[in-house]
VEXVEXNU-949123 format. One record per residue (C-alpha): residue number from 1; x, y, z. Coordinates in steps of 0.1 Angstrom, whole numbers. Layout:
// VEXVEXNU-949123
{NUM, {X, Y, Z}}
...
//
This chain:
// VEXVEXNU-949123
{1, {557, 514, 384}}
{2, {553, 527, 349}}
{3, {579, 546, 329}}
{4, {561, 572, 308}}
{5, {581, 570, 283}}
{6, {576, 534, 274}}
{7, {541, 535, 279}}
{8, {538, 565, 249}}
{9, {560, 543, 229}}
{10, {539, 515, 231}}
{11, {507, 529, 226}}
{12, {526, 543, 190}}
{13, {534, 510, 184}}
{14, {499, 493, 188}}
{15, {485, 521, 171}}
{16, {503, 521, 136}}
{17, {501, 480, 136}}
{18, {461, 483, 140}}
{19, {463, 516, 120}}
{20, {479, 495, 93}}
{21, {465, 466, 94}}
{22, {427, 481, 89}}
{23, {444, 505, 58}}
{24, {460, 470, 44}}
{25, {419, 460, 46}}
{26, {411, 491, 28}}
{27, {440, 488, 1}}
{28, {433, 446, -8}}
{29, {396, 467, -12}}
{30, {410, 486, -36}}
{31, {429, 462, -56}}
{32, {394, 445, -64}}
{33, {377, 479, -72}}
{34, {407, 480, -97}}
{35, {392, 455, -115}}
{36, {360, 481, -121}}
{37, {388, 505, -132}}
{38, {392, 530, -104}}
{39, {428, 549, -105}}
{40, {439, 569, -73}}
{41, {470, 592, -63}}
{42, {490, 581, -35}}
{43, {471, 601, -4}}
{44, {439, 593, -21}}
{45, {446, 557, -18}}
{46, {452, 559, 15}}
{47, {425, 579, 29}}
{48, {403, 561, 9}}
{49, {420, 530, 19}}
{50, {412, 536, 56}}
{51, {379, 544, 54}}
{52, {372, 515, 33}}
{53, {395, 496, 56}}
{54, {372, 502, 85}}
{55, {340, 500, 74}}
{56, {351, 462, 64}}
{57, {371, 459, 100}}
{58, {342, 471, 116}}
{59, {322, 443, 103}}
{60, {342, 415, 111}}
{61, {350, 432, 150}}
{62, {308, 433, 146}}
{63, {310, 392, 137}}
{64, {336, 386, 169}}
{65, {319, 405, 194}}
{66, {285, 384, 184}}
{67, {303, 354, 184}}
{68, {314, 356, 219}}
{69, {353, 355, 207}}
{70, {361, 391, 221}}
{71, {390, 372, 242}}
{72, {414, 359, 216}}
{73, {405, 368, 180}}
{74, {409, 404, 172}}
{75, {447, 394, 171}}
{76, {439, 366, 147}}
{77, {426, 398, 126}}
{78, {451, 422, 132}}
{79, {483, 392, 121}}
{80, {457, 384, 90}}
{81, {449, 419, 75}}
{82, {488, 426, 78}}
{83, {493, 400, 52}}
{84, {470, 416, 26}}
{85, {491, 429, -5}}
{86, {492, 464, -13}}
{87, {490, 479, -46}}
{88, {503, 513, -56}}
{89, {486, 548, -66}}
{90, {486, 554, -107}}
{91, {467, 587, -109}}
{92, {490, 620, -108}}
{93, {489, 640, -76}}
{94, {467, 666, -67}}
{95, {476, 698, -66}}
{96, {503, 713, -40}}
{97, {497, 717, -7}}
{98, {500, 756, 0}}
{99, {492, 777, 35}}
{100, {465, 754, 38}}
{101, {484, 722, 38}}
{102, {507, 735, 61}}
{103, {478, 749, 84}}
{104, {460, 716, 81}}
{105, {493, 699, 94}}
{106, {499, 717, 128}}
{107, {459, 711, 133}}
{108, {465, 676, 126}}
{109, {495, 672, 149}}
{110, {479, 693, 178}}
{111, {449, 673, 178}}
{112, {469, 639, 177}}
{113, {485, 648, 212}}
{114, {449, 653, 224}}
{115, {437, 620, 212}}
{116, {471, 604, 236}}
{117, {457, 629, 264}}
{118, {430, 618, 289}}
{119, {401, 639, 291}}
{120, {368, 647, 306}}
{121, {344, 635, 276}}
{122, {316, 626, 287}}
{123, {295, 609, 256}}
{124, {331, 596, 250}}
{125, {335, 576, 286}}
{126, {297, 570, 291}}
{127, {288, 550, 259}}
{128, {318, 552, 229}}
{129, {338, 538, 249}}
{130, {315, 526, 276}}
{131, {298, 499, 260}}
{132, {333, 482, 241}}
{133, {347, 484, 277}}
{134, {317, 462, 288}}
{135, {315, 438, 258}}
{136, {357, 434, 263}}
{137, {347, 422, 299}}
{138, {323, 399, 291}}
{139, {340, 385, 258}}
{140, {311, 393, 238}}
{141, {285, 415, 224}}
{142, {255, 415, 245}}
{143, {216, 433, 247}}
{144, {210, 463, 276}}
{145, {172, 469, 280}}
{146, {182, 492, 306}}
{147, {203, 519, 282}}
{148, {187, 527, 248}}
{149, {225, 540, 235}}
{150, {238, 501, 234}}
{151, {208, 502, 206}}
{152, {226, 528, 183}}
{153, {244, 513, 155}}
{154, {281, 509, 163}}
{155, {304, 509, 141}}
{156, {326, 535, 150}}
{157, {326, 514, 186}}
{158, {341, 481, 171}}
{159, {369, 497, 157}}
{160, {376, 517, 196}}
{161, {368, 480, 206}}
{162, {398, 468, 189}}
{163, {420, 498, 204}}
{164, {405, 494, 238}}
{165, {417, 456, 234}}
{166, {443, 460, 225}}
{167, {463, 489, 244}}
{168, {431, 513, 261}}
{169, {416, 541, 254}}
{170, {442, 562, 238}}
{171, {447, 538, 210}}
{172, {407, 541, 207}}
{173, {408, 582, 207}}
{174, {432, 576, 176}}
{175, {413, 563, 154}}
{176, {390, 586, 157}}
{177, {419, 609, 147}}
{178, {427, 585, 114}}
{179, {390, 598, 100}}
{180, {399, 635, 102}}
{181, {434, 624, 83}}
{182, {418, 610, 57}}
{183, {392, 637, 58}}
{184, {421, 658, 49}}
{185, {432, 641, 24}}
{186, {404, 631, 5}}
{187, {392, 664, 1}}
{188, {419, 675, -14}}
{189, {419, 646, -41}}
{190, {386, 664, -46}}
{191, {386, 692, -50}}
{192, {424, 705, -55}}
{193, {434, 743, -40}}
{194, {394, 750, -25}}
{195, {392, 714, -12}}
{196, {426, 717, 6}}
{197, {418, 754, 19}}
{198, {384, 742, 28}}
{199, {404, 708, 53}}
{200, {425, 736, 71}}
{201, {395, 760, 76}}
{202, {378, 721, 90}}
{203, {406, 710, 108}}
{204, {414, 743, 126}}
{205, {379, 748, 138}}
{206, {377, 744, 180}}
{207, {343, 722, 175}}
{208, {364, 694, 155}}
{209, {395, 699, 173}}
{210, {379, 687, 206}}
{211, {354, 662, 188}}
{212, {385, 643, 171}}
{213, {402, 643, 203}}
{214, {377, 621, 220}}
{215, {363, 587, 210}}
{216, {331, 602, 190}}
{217, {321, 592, 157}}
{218, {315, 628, 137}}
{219, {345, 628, 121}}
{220, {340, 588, 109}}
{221, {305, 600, 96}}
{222, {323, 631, 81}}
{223, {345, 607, 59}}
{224, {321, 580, 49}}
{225, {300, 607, 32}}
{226, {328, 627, 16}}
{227, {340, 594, 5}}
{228, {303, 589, -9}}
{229, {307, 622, -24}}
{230, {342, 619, -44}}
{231, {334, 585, -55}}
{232, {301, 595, -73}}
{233, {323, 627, -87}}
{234, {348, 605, -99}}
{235, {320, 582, -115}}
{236, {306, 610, -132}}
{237, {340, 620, -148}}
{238, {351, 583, -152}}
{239, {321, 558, -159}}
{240, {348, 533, -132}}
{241, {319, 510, -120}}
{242, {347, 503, -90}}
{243, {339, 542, -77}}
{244, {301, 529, -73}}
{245, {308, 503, -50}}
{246, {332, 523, -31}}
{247, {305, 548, -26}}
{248, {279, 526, -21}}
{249, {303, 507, 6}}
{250, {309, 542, 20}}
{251, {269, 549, 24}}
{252, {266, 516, 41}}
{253, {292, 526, 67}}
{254, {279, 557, 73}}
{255, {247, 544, 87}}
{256, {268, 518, 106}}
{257, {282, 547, 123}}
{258, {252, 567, 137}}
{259, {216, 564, 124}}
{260, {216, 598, 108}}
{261, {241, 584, 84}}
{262, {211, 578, 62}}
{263, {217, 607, 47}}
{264, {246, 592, 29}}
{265, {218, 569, 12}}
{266, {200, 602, 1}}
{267, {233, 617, -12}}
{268, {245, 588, -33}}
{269, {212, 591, -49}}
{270, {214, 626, -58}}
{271, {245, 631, -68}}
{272, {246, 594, -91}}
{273, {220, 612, -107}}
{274, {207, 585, -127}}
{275, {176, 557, -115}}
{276, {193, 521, -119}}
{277, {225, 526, -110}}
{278, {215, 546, -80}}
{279, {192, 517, -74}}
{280, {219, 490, -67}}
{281, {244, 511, -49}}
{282, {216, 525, -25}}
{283, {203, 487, -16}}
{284, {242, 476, -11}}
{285, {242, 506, 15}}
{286, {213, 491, 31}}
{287, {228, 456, 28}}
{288, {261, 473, 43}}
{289, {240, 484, 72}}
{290, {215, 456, 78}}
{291, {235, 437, 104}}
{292, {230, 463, 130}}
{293, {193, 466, 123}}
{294, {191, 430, 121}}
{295, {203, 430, 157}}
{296, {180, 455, 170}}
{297, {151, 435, 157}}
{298, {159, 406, 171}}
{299, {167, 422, 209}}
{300, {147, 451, 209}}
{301, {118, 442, 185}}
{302, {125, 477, 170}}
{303, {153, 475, 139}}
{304, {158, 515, 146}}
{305, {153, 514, 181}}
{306, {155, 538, 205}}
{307, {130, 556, 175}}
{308, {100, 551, 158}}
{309, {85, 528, 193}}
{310, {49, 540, 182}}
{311, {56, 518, 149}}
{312, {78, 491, 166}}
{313, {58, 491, 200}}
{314, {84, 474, 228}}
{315, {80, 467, 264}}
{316, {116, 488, 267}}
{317, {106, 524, 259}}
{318, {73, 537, 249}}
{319, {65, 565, 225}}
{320, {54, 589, 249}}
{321, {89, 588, 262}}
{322, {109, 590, 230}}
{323, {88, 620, 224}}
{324, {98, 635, 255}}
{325, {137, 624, 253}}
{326, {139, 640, 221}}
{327, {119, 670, 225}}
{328, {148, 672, 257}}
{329, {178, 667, 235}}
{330, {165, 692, 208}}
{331, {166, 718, 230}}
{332, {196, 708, 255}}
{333, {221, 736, 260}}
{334, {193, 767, 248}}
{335, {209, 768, 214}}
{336, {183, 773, 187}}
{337, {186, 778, 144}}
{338, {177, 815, 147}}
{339, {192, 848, 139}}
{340, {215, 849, 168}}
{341, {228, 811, 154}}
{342, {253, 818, 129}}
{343, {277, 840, 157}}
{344, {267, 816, 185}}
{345, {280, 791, 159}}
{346, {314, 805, 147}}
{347, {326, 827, 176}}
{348, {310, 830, 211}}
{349, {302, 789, 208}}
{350, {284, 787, 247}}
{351, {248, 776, 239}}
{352, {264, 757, 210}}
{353, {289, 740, 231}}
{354, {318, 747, 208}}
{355, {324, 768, 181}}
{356, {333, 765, 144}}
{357, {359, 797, 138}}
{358, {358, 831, 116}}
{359, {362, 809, 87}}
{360, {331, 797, 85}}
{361, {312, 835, 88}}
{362, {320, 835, 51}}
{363, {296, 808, 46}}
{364, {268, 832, 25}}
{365, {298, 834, 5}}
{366, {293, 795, -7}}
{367, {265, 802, -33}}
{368, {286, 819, -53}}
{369, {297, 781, -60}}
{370, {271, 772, -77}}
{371, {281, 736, -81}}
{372, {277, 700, -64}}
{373, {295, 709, -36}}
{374, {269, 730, -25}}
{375, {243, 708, -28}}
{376, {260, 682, -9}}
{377, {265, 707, 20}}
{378, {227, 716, 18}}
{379, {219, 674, 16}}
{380, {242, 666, 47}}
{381, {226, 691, 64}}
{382, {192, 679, 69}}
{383, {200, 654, 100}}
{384, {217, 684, 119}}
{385, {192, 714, 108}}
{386, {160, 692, 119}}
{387, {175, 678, 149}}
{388, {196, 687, 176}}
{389, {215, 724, 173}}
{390, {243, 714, 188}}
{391, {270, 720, 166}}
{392, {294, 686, 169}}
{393, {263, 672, 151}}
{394, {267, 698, 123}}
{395, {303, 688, 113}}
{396, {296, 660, 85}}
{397, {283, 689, 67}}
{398, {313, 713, 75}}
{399, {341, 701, 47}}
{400, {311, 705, 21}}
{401, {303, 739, 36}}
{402, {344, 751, 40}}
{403, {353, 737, 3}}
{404, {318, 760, -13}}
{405, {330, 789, 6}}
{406, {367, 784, -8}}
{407, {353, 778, -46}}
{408, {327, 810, -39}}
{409, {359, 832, -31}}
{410, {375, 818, -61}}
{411, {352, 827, -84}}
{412, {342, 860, -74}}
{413, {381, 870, -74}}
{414, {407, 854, -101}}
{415, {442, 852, -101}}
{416, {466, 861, -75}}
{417, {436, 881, -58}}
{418, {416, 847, -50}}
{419, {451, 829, -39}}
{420, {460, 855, -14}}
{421, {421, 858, -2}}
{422, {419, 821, 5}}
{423, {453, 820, 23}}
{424, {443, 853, 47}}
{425, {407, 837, 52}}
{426, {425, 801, 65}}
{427, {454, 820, 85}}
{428, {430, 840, 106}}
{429, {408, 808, 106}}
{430, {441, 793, 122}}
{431, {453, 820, 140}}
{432, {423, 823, 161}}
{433, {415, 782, 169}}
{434, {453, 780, 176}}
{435, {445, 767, 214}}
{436, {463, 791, 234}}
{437, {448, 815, 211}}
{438, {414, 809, 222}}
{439, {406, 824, 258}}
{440, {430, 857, 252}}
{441, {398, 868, 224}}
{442, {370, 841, 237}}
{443, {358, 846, 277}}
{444, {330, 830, 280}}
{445, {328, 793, 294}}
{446, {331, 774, 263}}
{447, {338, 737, 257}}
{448, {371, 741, 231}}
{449, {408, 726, 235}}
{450, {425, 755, 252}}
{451, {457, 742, 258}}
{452, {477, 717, 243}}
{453, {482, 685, 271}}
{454, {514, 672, 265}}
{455, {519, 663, 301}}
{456, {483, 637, 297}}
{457, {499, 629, 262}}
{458, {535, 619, 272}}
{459, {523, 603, 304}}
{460, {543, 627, 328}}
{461, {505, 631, 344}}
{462, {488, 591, 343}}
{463, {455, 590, 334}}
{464, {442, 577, 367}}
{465, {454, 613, 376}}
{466, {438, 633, 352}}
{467, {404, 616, 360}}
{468, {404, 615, 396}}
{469, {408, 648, 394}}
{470, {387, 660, 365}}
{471, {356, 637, 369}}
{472, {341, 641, 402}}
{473, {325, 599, 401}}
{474, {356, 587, 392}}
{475, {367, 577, 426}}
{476, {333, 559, 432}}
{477, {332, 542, 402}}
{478, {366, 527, 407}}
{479, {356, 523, 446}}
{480, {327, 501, 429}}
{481, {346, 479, 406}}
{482, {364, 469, 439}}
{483, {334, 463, 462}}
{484, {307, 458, 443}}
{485, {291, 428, 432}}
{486, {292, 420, 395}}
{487, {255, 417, 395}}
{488, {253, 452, 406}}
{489, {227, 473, 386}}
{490, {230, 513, 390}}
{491, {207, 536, 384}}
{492, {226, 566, 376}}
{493, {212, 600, 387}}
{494, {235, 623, 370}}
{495, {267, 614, 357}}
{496, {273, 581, 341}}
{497, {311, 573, 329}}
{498, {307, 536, 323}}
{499, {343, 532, 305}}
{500, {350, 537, 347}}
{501, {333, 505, 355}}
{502, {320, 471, 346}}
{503, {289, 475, 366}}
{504, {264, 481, 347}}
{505, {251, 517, 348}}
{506, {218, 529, 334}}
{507, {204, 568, 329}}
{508, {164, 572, 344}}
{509, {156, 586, 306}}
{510, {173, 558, 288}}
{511, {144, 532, 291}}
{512, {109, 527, 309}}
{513, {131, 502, 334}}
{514, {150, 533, 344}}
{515, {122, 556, 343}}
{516, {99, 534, 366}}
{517, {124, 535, 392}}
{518, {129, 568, 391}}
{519, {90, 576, 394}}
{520, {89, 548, 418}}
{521, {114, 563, 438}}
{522, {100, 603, 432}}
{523, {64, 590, 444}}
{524, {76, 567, 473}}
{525, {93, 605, 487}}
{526, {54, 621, 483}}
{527, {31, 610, 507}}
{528, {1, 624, 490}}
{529, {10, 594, 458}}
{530, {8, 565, 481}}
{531, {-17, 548, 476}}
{532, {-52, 553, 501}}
{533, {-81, 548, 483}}
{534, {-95, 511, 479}}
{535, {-122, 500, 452}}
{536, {-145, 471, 450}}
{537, {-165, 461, 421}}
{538, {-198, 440, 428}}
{539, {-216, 424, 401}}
{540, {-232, 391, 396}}
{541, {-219, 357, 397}}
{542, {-202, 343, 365}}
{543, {-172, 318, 348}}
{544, {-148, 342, 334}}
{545, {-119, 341, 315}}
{546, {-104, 370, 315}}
{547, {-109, 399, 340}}
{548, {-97, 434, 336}}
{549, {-99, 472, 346}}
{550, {-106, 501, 315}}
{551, {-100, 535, 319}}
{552, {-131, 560, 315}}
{553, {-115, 596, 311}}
{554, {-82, 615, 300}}
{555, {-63, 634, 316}}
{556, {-26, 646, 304}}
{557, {-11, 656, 336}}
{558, {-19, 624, 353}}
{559, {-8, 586, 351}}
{560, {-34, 559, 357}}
{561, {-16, 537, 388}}
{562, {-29, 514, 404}}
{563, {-8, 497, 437}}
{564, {-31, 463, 437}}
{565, {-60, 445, 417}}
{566, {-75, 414, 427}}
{567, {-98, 391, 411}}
{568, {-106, 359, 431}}
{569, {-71, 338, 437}}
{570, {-52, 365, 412}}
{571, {-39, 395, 420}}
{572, {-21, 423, 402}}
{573, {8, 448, 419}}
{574, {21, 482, 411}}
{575, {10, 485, 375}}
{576, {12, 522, 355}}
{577, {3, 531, 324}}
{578, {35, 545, 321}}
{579, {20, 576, 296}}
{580, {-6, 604, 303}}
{581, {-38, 591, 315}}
{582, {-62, 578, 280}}
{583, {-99, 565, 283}}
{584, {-97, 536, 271}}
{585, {-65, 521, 288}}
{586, {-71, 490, 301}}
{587, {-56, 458, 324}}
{588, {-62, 424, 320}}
{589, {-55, 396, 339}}
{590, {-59, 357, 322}}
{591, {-81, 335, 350}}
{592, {-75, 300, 355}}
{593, {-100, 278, 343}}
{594, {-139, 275, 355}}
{595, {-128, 311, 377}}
{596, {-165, 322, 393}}
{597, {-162, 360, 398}}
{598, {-187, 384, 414}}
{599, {-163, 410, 425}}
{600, {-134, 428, 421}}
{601, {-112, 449, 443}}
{602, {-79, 477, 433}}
{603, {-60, 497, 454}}
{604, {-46, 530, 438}}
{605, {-42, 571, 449}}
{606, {-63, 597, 450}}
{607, {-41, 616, 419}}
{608, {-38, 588, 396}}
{609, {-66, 568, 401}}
{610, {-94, 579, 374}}
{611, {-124, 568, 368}}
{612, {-129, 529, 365}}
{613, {-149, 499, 354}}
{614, {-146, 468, 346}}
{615, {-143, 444, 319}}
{616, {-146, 402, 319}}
{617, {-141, 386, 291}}
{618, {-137, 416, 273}}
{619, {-168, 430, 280}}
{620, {-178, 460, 302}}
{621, {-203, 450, 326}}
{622, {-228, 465, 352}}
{623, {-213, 464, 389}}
{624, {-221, 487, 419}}
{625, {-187, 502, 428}}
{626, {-176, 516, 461}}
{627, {-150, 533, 474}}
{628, {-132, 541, 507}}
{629, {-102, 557, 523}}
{630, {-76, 538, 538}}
{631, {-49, 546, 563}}
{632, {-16, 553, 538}}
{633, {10, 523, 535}}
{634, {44, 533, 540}}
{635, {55, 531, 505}}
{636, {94, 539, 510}}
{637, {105, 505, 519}}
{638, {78, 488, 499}}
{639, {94, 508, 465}}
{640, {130, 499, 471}}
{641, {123, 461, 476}}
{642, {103, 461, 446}}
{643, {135, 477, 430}}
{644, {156, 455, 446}}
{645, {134, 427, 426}}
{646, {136, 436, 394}}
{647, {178, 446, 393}}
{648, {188, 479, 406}}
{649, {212, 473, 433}}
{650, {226, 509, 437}}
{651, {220, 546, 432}}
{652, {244, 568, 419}}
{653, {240, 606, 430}}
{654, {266, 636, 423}}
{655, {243, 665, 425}}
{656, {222, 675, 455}}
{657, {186, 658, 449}}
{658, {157, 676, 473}}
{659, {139, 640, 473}}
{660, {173, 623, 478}}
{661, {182, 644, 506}}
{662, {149, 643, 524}}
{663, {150, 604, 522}}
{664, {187, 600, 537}}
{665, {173, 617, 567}}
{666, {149, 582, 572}}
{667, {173, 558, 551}}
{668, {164, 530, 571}}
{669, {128, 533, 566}}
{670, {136, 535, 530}}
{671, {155, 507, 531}}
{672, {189, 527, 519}}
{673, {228, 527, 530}}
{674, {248, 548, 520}}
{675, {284, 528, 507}}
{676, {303, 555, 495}}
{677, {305, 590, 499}}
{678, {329, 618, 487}}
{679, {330, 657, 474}}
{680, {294, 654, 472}}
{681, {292, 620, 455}}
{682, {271, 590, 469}}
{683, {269, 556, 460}}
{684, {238, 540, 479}}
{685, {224, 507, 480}}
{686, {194, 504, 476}}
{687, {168, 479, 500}}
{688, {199, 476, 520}}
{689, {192, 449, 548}}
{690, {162, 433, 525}}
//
């Protein structure tokens, strides 16, 4: 039996020891940048301090998990990084803190009892915290062919690594939270009054509310490029070479965190302004950032993969289906940059899946700026505008946008008259994202924190709770960690909460692996794919070394497939191009020695078989080629052996699939068992009996 109250008491407690120890990182940082003449207040010292503090944490969490010391030595880092001395601030303070401070504050405080609370994230559970939960269990960092998101730099995730170690996934959530903190703070080192209006407008909007509340990375990406930003400013003003390499160390961390961090490489050029200098911090950025890509390249043969596969080519996810997994994600939830956007955005917030507040409807109000600030917004932009409309992915660029709009309102009124503006602008801004504000002026289903979970955040609900009764494959999940073999593999049809499990769970989209199987499984359910027509080549008599099929015509809405190819003694099975149907696409098998060939035969469908002929030694030849109908193998059993073979132990299912349904009718022909089902979730094993 728990008591709630000491478990919120210790998760405080492990919280401000990492907390500090990772800002004590970020302060000894400091003390050497000292020596290039930086000067900082007291809250820009430690905002700064923290973001500097993690992106060096991150590195040496980054180090452990590749060393395979996952078990022991985060502590060792923790007890050292407490030791690190600690300067002091020299610069004067910025200015006071105002209805904005105060507004940022309640923001802040509500969203830090989110972060304690459980919750239903799912990019949060699936792979932000589901793949720290699986290096943690196997004491070290490790490559997943099967899931193209254990590819995507992780930075963010060795810091929720360390909280996850250390006391779960609350502690994990919060340091998340630390990043809109220093947000906070460093933009109001920036830019005075407009910079603290703008981190109340920032921290008040619904969309970063829920985003900080969950293990994400926006808000860490948010903070590595304003700290980009107010470092070059304050190297422009100063001429501190120690403000370089804190931006420069910034940019690098940036891309650590997500791959559209780039960007932070493109705004440290701009805004340095001048060729060398911007040179040399840009290629320690990249130098900052190489040990993820280095990693990549060495397990994926693609330093940027899941992307660019057409320049990197991989046997774990081909072009065509990047193209078709980002054309999917470009256009998931319907939300789209036109005229409608700007309301979708900042007040109804459904296709957008959250919304930004009334604030931000002021935004044409920002080029009355006219300064960097601008500029910057426009700059960090870019990843979000040609990408995916979703706004969580447009929040980097939000404290750029929130401070122009606060400098535009200042200069178009003076006085008095711009104070009281800014003050009514950020009080509605509040007033309206106050959570149990939302749903008496917002009724549409919209993904925002509407309430504020003190029960999930003082532990008087436990999280086991929350979940089982929130997240419908919970139950199974946990049923599976109980009963199911380590080794399991699980293809999962809909949802996919790894944080849930240790058994490894993959997506159909998030590699060819998954994708076969899912096509295997989608043709084995249509009789008219099995495979029924047999070809044999006949040609003369000759030593070969290499024999092979090629492709004659294209066809877009078809895949060449073919179930069986033999040559001689070798034989070929279940081969697919794995893309629309080219001429020229070929398969090629290596002979053994002093091989005499005069035919070959292939077995394929009536859809995906083409048009054929055939190549030895790389050479199309002349052969007489006939074919013939055959009686239809059953092809249900046959696919779920051959899935059996190559890892996939279980499917998980928690919507109603037609094909699915149909199958479950014959399972044992398919060679299926259902092993778990409840409130419409199944867990099935798959070639059960084989």
């Amino acid at each position: 039996m728990t008591i709630p109250a000491f478990d919120v008491a210790k998760l405080l407690a492990v919280y401000l020891l990492l907390t500090w120890a990772i800002v004590r990182i970020g302060l000894g940082a400091q003390r050497v940048l000292r020596l290039g003449g930086v000067e900082m207040a007291r809250g820009e010292r430690w905002a700064v301090g923290w973001v500097l503090g993690a992106a060096v944490f991150s590195h040496l969490m980054f180090a452990i998990a590749a060393m395979g010391l996952l078990d022991t030595w985060p502590f060792v880092v923790v007890a050292g990084a407490l030791l690190i001395p600690a300067g002091r601030g020299s610069r004067r303070e910025a200015a006071p803190w105002g209805v904005g401070g105060v507004i940022g504050a309640v923001f802040l405080a509500v969203i830090l009892v989110a972060a304690m609370a459980p919750s239903d994230d799912s990019d949060g559970y699936r792979y932000h915290l589901g793949l720290p939960h699986l290096y943690l269990n196997a004491g070290r960092m490790f490559p997943m062919p099967e899931d193209f998101y254990s590819a995507f730099p992780q930075g963010m995730e060795m810091l929720y690594l360390a909280g996850l170690k250390l006391e779960g996934f609350a502690a994990a959530n919060l340091m998340h939270w630390n990043f809109l903190a220093a947000l906070t703070l460093m933009m109001r080192a920036t830019a005075g009054r407009e910079g603290m209006i703008g981190a109340a407008a920032v921290c008040a909007a619904s969309v970063v509310a829920t985003t900080t509340a969950s293990a994400s990375v926006e808000l860490g990406l948010a903070a590595a490029l304003w700290l980009v930003f107010h470092a070059c400013q304050r190297w422009r003003e100063e001429g501190a070479a120690g403000w370089l390499v804190a931006a420069a160390v910034a940019a690098g961390f940036a891309c650590s965190v997500k791959y559209t961090g780039v960007i932070a490489v493109v705004l440290l050029v701009v805004m340095v302004g001048r060729w060398k200098p911007a040179a040399i911090a840009a290629a320690v950025a990249g130098l900052w950032a190489a040990p993820w890509l280095v990693r990549n390249w060495m397990w994926f043969s693609n330093p940027v993969y899941p992307f660019l596969n057409a320049w990197f080519e991989n046997p774990h996810l081909l072009p065509s289906s990047e193209v078709a997994w980002i054309a999917n994600i470009r256009n998931y939830g319907g939300a789209k940059f036109d005229w409608s956007y700007p309301w979708e955005a900042t007040i109804r917030g459904v296709k957008t899946m959250g919304f930004a507040g009334p604030f931000f409807l002021l935004s044409p109000l920002a080029l009355a700026a006219r300064n960097r600030m601008l500029v910057a917004a426009g700059i960090v932009a870019l990843p979000w505008i040609l990408g995916v409309p979703i706004l969580r992915f447009g929040i980097p660029m939000m404290p750029f946008l929130a401070v122009a709009v606060a400098a535009g309102i200042s200069r178009l009124l003076s006085g008095r008259a711009a104070g009281y503006a800014l003050a009514v602008a950020v009080i509605v801004q509040g007033v309206m994202c106050f959570p149990p504000v939302i749903e008496k002026w917002n009724k549409q289903w919209v993904i925002a924190l509407k309430e504020i979970p003190w029960r999930g955040a003082l532990r008087l609900e436990s999280p086991e709770g929350y979940w089982k009764r929130k997240i419908r494959t919970y139950e199974a999940l946990r049923w599976a960690e109980a009963k199911v073999s380590k080794e399991a593999r699980i293809l999962a049809l809909d949802e996919q909460y790894q944080f849930f499990t240790t058994r490894r769970m993959a997506a159909p989209y998030t590699s060819e692996y998954g994708l076969e199987a899912r096509e295997a499984l989608l043709r084995a359910a249509d009789p008219g794919l099995w495979p029924t027509v047999r070809c044999q080549a006949v040609f003369g008599e000759r030593t070969v070394r290499k024999a092979g099929l090629r492709q004659k015509i294209s066809n877009q809405n078809r895949r060449w497939t073919v179930y069986e190819v033999t040559a001689s003694t070798t034989k070929v099975t279940e081969w697919s191009s794995r893309e629309p149907m080219q001429a020229g696409m070929s398969i090629e098998m290596e002979m053994p020695p002093g091989t005499k060939l005069d035919r070959m035969e292939w077995l394929t469908s009536v859809y995906e078989g083409g048009e054929i002929e055939v190549e030895l030694d790389g050479d199309p030849v002349e052969a007489a080629v006939t074919c013939r109908g055959e009686e239809a193998l059953d092809f249900r059993l046959r696919t779920t052996r051959m899935l059996r073979r190559r890892g996939w132990t279980h499917i998980l299912a928690a919507e109603r699939h037609e094909w699915l349904e149909e199958a479950m009718k014959e399972a044992e022909k398919w060679g299926l068992r259902t092993v778990y089902e409840k409130n419409g979730v199944r867990l099935i094993e798959v070639g059960a009996g084989t």
